[in-house]
C-alpha positions as CSV (number, residue, x, y, z in Angstrom):
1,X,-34.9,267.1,108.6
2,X,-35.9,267.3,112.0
3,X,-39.3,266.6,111.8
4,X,-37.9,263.4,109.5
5,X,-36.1,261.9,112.2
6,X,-38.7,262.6,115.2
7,X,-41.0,260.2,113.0
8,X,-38.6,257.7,113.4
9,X,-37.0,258.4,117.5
10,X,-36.9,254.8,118.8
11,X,-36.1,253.2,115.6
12,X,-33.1,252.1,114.0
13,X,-31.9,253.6,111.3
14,X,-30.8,250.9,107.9
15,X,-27.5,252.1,107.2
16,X,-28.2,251.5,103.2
17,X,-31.3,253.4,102.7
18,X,-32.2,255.7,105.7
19,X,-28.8,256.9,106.7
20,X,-27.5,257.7,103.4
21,X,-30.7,259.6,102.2
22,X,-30.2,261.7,105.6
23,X,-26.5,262.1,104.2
24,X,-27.9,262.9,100.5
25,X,-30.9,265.7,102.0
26,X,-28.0,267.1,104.9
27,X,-25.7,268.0,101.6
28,X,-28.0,269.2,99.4
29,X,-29.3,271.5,101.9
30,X,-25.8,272.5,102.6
31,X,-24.8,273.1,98.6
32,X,-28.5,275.0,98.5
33,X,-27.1,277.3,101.3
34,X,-23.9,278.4,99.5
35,X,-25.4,279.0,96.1
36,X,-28.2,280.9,97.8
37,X,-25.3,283.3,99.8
38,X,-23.5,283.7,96.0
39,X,-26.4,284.6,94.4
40,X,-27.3,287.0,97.2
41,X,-24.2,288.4,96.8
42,X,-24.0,288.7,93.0
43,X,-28.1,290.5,93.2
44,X,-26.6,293.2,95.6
45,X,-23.8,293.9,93.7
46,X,-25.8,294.0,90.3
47,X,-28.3,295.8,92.3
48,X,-26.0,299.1,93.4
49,X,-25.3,299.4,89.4
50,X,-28.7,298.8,88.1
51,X,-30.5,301.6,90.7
52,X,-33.5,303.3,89.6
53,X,-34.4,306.7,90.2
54,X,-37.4,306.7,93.1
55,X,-40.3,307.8,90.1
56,X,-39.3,305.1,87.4
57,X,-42.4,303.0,89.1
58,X,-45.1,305.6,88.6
59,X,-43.5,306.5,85.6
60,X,-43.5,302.8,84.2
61,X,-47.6,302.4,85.3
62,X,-48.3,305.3,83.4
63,X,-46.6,304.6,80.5
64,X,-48.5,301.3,80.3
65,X,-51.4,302.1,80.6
66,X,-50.9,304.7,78.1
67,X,-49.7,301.9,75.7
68,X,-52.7,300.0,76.2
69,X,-55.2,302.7,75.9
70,X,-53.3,303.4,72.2
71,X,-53.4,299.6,71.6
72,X,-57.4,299.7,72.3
73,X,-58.1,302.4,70.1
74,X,-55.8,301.6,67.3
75,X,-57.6,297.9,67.8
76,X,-61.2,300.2,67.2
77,X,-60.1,302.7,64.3
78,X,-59.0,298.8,62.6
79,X,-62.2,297.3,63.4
80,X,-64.3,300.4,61.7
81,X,-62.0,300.8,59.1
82,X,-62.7,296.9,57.9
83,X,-65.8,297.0,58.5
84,X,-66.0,299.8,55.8
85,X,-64.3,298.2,53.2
């Protein structure tokens, strides 16, 4: 907003247009600002219920990957197995 109105320093501002779009930007900023500090609030207090223990990361990678090496070699024993019939 700043930078909006250096652009125009020496200029008069049209009451219609100019002024009442700074109005229009100077709220929404303002209504962005509270529902930004609600939804803080609501993520920290979701976040001290939903904690996860330090290893659920590590745990989570590996687990993946396992997944994927299963879905890779199921996708193989398939392939063989219609290529035989």
């Amino acid at each position: 907003m700043r930078l909006n109105l250096e652009d125009r320093k020496g200029r008069r501002l049209s009451l219609d247009i100019e002024i009442n779009h700074y109005m229009r930007v100077a709220k929404a900023i303002r209504l962005t600002i509270a529902l930004q500090e609600k939804v803080d609030k609501v993520y920290l207090e979701i976040g001290q219920v939903l904690t996860f223990p330090s290893n659920f990361l590590p745990w989570f990678f590996f687990l993946w990957r396992y997944a994927n090496f299963l879905n890779a070699l199921l996708t193989r024993k398939l392939q063989k197995f219609d290529k035989v019939q």
